[in-house]
C-alpha positions in Angstrom: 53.9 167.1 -91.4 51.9 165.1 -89.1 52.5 166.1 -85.4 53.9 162.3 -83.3 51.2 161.2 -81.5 53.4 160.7 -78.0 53.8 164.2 -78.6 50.0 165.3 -78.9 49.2 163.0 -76.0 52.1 164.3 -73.8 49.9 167.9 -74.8 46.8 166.5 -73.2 47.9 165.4 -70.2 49.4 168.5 -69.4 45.8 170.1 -70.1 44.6 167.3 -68.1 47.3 165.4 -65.7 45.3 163.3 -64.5 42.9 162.3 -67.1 42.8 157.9 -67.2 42.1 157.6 -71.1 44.6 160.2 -72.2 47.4 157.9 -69.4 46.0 154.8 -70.7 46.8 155.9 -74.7 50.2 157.6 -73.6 51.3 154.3 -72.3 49.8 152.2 -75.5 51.9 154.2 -77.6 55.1 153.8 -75.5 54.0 150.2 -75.9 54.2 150.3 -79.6 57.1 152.0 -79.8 58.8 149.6 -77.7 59.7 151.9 -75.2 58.8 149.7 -72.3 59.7 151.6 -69.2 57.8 154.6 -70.1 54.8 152.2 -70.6 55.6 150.8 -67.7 55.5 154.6 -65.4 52.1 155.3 -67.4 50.5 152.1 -66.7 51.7 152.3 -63.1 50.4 155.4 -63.0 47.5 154.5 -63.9 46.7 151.7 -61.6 47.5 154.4 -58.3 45.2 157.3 -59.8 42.8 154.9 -61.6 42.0 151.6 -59.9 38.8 151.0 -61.6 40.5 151.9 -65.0 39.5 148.4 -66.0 41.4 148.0 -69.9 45.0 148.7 -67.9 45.0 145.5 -66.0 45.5 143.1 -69.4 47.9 145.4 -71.3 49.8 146.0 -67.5 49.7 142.1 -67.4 51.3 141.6 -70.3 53.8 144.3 -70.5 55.0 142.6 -67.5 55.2 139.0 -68.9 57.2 140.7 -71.7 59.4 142.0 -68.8 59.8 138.4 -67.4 57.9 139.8 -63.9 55.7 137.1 -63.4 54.6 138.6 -60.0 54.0 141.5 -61.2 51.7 140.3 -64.3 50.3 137.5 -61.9 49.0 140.3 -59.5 47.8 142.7 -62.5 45.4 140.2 -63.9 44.1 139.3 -60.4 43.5 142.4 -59.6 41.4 142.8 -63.0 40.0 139.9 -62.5 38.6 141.1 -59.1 37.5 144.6 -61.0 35.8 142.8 -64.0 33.5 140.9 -61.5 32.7 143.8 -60.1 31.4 145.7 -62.9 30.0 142.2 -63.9 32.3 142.6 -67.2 32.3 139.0 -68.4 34.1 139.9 -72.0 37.1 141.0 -70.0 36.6 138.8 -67.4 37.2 136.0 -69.6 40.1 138.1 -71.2 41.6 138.4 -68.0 41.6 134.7 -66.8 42.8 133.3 -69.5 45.8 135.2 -69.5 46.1 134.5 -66.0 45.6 130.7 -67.1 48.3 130.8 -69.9 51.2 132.4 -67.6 50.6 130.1 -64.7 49.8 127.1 -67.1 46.6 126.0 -65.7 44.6 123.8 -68.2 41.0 125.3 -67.8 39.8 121.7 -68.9 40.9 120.7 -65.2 39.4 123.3 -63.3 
């Protein structure tokens, strides 16, 4: 019998609390489960401890599309946005943008 994996992650972090990858998986996996709030609480916990977590802002983003909190997804991928150019991290850069594009319906043909 294989031991859940929310489980074994939920072990980790209470080796390390405040370890960003082991938050980061913890709130994939509420993700997938489709338990959205508790994906939510990881992924917001994230973004306090771990600004410069870069991989939270997308999934953050679009949890909160999924939500209907266009705000809140609006200021996730801005913020990434602003972290990607920072660490000059044009694959997620582009990631990032494009989502941004899609929710607030901007052609990039017009730009």
């Amino acid at each position: 019998m294989s031991i859940n994996r929310i489980e074994l992650l939920q072990t980790y972090l209470k080796e390390e609390p405040d370890d960003a990858f082991t938050l980061y998986a913890l709130a994939l996996e509420y993700l997938k489960a489709q338990r959205y709030s508790e994906a939510k609480d990881y992924f917001s916990t994230l973004v306090n401890k771990h600004s410069d977590y870069l991989p939270v802002y997308y999934q953050f983003g679009k949890l909160s599309e999924k939500l209907n909190e266009k705000e809140k997804a609006n200021e996730m991928y801005l913020k990434g946005i602003g972290l990607a150019k920072k660490l000059k991290d044009q694959h997620t850069l582009n990631e990032l943008q494009q989502a941004f594009n899609s929710l607030n319906e901007i052609d990039e043909d017009e730009e």
